[in-house]
N, CA, C and O atoms as CSV, one atom per row, in Angstrom:
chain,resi,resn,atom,element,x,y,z
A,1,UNK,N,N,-11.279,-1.702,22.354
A,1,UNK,CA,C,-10.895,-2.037,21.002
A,1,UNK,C,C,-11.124,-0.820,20.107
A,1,UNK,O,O,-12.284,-0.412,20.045
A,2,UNK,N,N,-10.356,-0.299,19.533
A,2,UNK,CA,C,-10.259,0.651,18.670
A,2,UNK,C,C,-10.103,0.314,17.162
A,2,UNK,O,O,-9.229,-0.453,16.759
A,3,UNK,N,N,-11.313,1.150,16.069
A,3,UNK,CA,C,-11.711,0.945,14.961
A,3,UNK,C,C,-10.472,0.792,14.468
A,3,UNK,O,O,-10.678,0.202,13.407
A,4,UNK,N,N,-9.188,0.970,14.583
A,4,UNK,CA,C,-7.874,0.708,13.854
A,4,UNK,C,C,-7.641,-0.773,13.909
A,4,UNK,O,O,-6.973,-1.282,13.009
A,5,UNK,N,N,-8.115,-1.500,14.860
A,5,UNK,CA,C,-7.716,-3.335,14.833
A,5,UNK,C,C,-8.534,-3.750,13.842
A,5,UNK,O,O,-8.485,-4.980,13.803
A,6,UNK,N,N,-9.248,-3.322,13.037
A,6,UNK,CA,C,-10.208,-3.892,11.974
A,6,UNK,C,C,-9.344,-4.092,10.752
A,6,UNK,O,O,-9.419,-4.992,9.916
A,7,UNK,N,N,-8.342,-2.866,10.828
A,7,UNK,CA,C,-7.346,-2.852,9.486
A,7,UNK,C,C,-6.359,-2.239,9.690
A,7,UNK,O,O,-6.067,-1.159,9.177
A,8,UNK,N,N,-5.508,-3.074,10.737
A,8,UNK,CA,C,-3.978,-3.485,10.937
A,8,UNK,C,C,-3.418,-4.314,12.690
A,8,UNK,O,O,-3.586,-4.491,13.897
A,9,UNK,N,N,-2.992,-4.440,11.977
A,9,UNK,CA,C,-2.746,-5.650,13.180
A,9,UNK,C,C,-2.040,-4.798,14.792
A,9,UNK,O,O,-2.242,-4.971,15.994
A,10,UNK,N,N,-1.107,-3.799,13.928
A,10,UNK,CA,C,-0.807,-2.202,15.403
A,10,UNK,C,C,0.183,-3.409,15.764
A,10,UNK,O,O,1.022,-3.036,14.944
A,11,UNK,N,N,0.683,-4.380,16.239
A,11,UNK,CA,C,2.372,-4.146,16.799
A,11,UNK,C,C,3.019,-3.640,16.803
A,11,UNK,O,O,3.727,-3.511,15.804
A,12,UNK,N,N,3.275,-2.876,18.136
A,12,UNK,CA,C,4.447,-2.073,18.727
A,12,UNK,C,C,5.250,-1.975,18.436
A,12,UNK,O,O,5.720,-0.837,18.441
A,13,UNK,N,N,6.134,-3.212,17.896
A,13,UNK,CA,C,7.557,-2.992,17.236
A,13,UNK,C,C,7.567,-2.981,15.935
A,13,UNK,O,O,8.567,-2.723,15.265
A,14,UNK,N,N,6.333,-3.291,15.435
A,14,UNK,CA,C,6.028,-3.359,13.622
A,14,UNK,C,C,5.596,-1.499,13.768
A,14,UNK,O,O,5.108,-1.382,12.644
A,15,UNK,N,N,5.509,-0.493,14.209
A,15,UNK,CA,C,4.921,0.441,14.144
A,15,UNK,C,C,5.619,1.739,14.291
A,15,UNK,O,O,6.517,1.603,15.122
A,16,UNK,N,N,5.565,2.967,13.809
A,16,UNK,CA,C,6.138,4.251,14.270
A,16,UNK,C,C,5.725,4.686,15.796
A,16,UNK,O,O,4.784,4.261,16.466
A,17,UNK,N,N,6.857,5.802,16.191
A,17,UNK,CA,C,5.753,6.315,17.722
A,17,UNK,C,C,6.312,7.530,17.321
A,17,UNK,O,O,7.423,7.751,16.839
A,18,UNK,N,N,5.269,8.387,17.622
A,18,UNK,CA,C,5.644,9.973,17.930
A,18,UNK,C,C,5.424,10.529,19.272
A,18,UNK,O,O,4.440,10.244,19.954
A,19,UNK,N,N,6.643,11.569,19.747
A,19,UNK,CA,C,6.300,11.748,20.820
A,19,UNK,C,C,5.714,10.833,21.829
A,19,UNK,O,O,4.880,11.434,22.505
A,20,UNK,N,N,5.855,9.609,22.163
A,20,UNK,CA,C,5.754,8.744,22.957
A,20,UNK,C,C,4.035,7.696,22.100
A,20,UNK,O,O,3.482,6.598,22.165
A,21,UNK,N,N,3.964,8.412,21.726
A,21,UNK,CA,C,2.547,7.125,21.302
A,21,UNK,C,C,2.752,6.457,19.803
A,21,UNK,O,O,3.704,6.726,19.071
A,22,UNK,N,N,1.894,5.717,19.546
A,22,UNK,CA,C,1.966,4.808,18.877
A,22,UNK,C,C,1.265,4.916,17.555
A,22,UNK,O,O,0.035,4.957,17.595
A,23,UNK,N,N,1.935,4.975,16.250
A,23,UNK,CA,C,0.700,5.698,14.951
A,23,UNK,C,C,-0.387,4.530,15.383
A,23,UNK,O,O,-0.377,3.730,16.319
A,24,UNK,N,N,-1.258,4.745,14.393
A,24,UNK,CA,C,-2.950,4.006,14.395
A,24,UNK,C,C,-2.837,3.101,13.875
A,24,UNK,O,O,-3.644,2.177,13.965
A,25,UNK,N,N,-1.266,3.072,12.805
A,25,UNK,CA,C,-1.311,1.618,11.912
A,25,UNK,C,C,0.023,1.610,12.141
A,25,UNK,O,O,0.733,2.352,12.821
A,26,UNK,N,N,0.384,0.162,11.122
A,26,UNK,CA,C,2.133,-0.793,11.398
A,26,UNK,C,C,2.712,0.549,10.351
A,26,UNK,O,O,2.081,1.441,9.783
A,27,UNK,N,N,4.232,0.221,10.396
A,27,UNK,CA,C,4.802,1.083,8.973
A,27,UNK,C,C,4.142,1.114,7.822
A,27,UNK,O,O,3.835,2.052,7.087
A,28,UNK,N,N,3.918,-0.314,7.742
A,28,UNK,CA,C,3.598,-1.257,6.323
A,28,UNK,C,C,2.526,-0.215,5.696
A,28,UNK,O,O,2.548,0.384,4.621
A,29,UNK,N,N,1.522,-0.212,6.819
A,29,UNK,CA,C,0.242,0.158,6.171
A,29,UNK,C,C,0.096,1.925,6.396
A,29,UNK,O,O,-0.849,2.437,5.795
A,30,UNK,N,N,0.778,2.636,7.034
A,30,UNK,CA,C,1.178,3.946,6.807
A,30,UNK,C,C,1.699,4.118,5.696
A,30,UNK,O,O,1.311,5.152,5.151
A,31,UNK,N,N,2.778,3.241,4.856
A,31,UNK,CA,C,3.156,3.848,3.840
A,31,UNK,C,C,1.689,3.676,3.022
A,31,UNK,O,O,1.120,4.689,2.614
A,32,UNK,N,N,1.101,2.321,2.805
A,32,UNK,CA,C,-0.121,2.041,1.972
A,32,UNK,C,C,-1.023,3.419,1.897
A,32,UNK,O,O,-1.336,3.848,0.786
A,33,UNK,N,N,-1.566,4.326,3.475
A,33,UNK,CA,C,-1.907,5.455,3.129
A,33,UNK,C,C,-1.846,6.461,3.070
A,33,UNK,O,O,-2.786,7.251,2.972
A,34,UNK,N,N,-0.474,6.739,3.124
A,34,UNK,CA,C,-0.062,7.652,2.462
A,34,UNK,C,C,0.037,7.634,1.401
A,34,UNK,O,O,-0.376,8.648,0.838
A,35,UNK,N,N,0.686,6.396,0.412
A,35,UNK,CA,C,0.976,6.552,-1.385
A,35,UNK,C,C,-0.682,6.514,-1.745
A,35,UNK,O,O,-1.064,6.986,-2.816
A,36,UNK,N,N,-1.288,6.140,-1.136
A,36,UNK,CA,C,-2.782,5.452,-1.551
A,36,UNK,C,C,-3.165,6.893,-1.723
A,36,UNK,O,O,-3.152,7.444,-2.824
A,37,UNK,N,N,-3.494,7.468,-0.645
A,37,UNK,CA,C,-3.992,8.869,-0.533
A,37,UNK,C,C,-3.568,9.889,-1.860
A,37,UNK,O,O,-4.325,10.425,-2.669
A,38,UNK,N,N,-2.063,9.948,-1.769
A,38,UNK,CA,C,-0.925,11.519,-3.040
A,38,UNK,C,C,-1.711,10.198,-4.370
A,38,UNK,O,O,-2.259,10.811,-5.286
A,39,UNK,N,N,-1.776,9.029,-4.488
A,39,UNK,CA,C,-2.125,8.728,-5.884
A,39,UNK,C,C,-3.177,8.771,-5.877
A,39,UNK,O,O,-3.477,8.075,-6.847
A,40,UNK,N,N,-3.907,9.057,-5.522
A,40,UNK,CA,C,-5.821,9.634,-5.819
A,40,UNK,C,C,-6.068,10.647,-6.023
A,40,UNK,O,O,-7.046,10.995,-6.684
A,41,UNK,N,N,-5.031,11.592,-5.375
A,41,UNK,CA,C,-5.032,12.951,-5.781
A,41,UNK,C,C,-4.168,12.841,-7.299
A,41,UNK,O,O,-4.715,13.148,-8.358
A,42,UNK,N,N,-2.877,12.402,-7.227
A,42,UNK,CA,C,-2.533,13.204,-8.338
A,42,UNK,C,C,-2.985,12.371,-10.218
A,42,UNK,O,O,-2.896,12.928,-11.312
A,43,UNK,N,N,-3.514,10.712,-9.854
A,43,UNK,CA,C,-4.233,10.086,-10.812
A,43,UNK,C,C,-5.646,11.046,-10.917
A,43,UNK,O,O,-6.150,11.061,-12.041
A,44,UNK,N,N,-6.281,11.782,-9.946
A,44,UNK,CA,C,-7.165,13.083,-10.728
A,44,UNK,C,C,-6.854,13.830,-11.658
A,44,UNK,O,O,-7.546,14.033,-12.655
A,45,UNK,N,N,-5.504,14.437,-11.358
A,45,UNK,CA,C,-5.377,15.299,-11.876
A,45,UNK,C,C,-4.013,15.094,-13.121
A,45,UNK,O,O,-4.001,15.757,-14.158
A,46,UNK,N,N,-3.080,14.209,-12.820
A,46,UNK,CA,C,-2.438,13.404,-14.296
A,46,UNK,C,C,-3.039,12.238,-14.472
A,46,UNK,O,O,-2.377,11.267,-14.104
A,47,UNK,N,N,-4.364,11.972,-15.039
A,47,UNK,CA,C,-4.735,10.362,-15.519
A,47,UNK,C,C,-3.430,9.670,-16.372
A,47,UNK,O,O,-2.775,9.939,-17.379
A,48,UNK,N,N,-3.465,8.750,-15.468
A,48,UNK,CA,C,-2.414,7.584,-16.562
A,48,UNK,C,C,-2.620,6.731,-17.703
A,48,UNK,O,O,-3.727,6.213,-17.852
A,49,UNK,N,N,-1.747,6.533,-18.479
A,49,UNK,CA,C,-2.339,6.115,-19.555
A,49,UNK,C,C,-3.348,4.523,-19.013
A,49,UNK,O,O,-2.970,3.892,-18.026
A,50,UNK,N,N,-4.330,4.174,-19.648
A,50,UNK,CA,C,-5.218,2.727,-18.863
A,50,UNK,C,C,-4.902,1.823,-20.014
A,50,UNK,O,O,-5.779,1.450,-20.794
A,51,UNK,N,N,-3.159,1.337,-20.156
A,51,UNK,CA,C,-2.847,0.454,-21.030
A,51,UNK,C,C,-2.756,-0.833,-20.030
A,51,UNK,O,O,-3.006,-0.797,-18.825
A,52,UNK,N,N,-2.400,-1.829,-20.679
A,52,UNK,CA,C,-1.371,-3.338,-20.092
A,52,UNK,C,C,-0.437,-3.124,-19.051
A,52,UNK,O,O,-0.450,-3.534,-17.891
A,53,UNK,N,N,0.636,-2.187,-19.848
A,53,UNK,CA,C,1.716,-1.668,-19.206
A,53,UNK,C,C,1.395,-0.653,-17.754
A,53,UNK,O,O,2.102,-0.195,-16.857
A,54,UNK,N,N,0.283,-0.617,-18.014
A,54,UNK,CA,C,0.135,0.651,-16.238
A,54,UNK,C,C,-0.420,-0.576,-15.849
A,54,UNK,O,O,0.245,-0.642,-14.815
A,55,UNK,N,N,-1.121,-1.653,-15.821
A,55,UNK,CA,C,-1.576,-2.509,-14.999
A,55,UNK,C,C,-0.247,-3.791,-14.657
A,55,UNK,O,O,-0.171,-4.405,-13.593
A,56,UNK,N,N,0.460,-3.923,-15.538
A,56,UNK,CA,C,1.599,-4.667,-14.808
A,56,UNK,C,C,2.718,-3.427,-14.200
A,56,UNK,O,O,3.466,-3.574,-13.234
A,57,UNK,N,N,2.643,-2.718,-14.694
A,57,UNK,CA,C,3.366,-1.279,-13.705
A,57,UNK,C,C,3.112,-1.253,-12.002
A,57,UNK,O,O,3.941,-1.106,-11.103
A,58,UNK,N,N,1.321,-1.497,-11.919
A,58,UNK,CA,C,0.878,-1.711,-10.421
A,58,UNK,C,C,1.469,-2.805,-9.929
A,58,UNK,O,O,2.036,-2.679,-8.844
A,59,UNK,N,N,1.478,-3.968,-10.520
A,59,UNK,CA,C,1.458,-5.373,-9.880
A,59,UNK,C,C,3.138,-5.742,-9.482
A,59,UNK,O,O,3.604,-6.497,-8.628
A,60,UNK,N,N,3.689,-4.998,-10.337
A,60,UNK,CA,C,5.419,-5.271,-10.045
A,60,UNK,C,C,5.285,-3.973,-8.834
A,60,UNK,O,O,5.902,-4.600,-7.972
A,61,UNK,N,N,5.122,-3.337,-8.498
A,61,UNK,CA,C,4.862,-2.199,-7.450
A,61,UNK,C,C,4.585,-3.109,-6.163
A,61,UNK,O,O,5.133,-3.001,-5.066
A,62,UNK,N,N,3.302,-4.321,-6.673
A,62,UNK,CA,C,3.175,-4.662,-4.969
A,62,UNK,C,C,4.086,-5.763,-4.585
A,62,UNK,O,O,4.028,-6.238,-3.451
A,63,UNK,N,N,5.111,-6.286,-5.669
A,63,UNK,CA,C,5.487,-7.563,-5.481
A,63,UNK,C,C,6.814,-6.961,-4.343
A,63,UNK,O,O,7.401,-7.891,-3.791
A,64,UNK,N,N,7.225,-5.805,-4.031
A,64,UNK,CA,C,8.495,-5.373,-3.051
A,64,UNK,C,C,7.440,-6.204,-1.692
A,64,UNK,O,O,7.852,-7.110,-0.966
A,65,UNK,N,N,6.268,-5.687,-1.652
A,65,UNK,CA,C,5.764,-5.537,-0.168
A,65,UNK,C,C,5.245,-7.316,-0.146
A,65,UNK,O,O,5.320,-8.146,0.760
A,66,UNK,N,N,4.736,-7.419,-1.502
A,66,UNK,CA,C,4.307,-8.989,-1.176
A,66,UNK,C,C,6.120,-9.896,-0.528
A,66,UNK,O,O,6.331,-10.652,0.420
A,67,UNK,N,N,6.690,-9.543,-1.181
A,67,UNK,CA,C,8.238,-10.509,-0.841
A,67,UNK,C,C,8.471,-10.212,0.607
A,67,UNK,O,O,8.505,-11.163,1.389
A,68,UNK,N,N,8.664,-8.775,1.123
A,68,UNK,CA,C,8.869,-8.339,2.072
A,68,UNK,C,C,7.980,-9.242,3.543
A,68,UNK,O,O,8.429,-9.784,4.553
A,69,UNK,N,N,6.547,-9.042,3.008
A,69,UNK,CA,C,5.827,-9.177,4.116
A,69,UNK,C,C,5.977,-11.105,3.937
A,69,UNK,O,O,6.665,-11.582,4.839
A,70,UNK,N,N,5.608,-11.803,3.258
A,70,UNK,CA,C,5.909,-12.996,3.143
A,70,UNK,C,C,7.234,-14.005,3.817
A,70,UNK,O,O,7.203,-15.064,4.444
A,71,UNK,N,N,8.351,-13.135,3.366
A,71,UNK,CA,C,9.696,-13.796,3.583
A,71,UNK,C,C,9.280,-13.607,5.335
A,71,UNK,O,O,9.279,-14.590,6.075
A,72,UNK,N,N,8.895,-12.019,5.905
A,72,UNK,CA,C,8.630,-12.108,7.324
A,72,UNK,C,C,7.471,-13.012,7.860
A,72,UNK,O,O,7.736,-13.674,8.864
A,73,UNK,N,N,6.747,-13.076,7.546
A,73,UNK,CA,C,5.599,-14.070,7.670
A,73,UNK,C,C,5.994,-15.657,7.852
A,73,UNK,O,O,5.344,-16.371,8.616
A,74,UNK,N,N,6.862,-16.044,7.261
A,74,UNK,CA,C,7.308,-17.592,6.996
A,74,UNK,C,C,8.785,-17.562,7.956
A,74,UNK,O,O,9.346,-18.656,8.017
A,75,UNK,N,N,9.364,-16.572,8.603
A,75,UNK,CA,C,10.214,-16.014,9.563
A,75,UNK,C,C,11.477,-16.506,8.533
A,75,UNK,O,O,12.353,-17.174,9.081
A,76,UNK,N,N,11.588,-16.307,7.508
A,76,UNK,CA,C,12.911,-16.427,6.420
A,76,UNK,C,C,13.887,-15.268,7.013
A,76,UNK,O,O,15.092,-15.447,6.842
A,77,UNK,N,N,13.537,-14.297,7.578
A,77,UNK,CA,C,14.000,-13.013,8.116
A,77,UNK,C,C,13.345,-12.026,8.936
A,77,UNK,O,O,12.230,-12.419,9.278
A,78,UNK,N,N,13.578,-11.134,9.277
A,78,UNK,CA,C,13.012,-10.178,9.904
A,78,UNK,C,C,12.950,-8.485,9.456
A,78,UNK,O,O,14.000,-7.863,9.294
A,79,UNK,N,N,11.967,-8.007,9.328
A,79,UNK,CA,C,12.270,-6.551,7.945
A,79,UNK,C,C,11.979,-5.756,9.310
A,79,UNK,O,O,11.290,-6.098,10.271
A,80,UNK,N,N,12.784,-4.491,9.075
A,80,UNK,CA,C,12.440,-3.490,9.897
A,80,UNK,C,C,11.081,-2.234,9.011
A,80,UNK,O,O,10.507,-2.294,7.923
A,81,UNK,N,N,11.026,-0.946,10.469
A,81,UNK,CA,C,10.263,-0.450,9.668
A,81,UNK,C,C,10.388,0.621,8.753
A,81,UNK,O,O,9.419,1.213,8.278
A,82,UNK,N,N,11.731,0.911,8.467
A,82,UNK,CA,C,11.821,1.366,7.348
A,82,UNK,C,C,11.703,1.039,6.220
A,82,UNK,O,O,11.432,1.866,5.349
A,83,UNK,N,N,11.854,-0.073,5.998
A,83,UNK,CA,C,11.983,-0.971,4.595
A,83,UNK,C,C,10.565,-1.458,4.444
A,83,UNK,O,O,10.244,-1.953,3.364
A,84,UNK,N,N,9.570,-1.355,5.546
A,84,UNK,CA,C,8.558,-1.857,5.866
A,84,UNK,C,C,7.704,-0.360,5.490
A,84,UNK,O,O,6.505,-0.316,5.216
A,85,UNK,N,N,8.431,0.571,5.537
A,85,UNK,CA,C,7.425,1.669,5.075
A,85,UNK,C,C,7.692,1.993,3.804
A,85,UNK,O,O,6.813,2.503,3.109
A,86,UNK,N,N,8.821,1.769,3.368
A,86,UNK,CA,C,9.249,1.807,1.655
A,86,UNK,C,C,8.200,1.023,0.469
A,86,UNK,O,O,7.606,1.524,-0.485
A,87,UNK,N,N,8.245,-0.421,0.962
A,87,UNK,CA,C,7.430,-1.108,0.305
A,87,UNK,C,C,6.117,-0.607,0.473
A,87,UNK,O,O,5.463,-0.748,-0.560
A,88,UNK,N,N,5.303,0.091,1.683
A,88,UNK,CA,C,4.163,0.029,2.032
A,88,UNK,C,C,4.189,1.410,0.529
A,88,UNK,O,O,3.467,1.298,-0.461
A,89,UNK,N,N,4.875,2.222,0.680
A,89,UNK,CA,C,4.518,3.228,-0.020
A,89,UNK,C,C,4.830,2.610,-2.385
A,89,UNK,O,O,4.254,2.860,-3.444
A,90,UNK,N,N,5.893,1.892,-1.990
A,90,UNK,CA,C,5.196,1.241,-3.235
A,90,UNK,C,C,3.901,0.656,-3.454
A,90,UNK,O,O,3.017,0.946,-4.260
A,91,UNK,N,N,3.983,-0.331,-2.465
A,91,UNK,CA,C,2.889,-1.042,-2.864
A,91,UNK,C,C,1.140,-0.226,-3.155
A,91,UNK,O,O,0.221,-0.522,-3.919
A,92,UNK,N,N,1.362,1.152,-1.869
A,92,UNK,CA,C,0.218,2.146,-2.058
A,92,UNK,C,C,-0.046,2.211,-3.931
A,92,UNK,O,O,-0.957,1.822,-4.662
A,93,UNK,N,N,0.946,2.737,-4.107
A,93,UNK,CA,C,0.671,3.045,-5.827
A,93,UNK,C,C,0.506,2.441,-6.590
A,93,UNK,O,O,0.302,2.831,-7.739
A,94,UNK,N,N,0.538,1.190,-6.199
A,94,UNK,CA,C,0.834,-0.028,-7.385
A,94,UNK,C,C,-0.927,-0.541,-6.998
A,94,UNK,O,O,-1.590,-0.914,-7.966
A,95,UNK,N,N,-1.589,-0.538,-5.639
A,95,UNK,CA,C,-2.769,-0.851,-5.592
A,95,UNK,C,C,-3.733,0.163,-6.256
A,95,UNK,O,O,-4.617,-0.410,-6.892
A,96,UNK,N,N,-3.805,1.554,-6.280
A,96,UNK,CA,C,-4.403,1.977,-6.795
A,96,UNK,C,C,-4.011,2.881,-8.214
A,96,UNK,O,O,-4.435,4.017,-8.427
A,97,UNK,N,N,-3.380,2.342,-8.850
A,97,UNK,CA,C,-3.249,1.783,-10.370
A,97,UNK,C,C,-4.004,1.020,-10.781
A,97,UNK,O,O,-4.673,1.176,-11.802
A,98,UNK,N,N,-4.027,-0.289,-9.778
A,98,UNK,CA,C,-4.891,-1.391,-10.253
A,98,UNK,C,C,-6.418,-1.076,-9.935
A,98,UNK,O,O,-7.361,-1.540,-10.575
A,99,UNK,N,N,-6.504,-0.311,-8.969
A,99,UNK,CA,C,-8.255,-0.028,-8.369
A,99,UNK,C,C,-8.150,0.873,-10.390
A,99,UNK,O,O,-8.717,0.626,-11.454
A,100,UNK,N,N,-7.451,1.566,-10.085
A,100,UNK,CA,C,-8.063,3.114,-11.510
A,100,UNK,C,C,-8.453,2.117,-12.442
A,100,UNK,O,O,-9.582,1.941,-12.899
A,101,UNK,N,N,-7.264,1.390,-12.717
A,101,UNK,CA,C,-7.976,0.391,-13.850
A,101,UNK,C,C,-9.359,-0.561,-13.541
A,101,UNK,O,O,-10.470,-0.124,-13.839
A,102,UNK,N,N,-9.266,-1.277,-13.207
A,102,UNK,CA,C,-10.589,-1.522,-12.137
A,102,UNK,C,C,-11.834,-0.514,-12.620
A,102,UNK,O,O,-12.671,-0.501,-13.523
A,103,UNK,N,N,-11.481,0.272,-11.551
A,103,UNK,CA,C,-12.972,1.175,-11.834
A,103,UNK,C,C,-13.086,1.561,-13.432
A,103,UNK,O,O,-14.057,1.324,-14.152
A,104,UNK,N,N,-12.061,2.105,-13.751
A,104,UNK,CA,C,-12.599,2.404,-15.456
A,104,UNK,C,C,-13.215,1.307,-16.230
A,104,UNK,O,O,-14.296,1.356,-16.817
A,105,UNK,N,N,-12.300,0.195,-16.152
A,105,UNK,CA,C,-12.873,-0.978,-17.256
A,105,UNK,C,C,-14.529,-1.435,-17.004
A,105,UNK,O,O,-15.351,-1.666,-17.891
A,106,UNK,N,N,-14.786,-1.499,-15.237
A,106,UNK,CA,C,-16.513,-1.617,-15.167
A,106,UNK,C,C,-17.201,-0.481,-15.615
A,106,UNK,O,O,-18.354,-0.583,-16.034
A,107,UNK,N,N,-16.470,0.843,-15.559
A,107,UNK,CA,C,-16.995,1.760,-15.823
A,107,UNK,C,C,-17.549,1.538,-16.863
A,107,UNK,O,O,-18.694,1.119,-17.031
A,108,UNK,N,N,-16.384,1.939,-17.997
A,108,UNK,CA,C,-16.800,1.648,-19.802
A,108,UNK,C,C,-17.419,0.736,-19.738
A,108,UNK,O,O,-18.488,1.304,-19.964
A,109,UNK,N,N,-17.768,-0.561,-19.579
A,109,UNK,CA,C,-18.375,-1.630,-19.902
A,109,UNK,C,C,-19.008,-1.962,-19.370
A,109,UNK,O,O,-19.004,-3.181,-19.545
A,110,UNK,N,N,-19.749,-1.687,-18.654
A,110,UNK,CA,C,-20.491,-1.831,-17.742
A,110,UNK,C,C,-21.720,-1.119,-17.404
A,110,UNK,O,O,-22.763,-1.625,-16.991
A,111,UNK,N,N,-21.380,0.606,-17.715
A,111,UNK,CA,C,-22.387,1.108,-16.988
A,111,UNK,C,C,-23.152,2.246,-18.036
A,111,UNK,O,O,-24.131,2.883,-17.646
């Protein structure tokens, strides 16, 4: 069992392969870290504004991957993994929008 089954499920056909093997995670969650990752770097270095509007900015961001993964989940359809890495990479940015906000608001008020 490899520390990757803790956080993603790894199906073969849900997943990229390079050169014959298999990434560590599904599309889904490759895109998640990849956007997750470039928006930590570049929310360092352009902070966004920490209005309303950047926090429903995140949440319409995850609703591609919430529809996506859901409609497949309830077998309404079947998403491949391109579209499966599209959303993953929205949804990356749209989660940590919501973490920035997050951490700031306990920040200020909190600490």
């Amino acid at each position: 069992m490899s520390v990757f089954d803790y956080i993603c499920h790894r199906k073969p056909e849900r997943s990229f392969f390079f050169r014959g093997r298999q990434f560590p995670v599904c599309a889904r969650c490759t895109g998640f870290y990849i956007s997750g990752i470039a928006s930590i770097v570049l929310v360092k270095f352009y902070p966004p504004p920490y209005t309303l509007t950047t926090l429903i900015l995140g949440i319409i961001l995850l609703i591609p991957c919430a529809i996506d993964g859901f409609s497949q989940l309830f077998e309404m359809r079947e998403s491949n993994n391109t579209l499966r890495l599209i959303t993953g990479l929205l949804g990356g940015v749209g989660l940590i929008l919501i973490y920035e906000m997050m951490i700031r608001f306990f920040v200020l008020n909190f600490l």
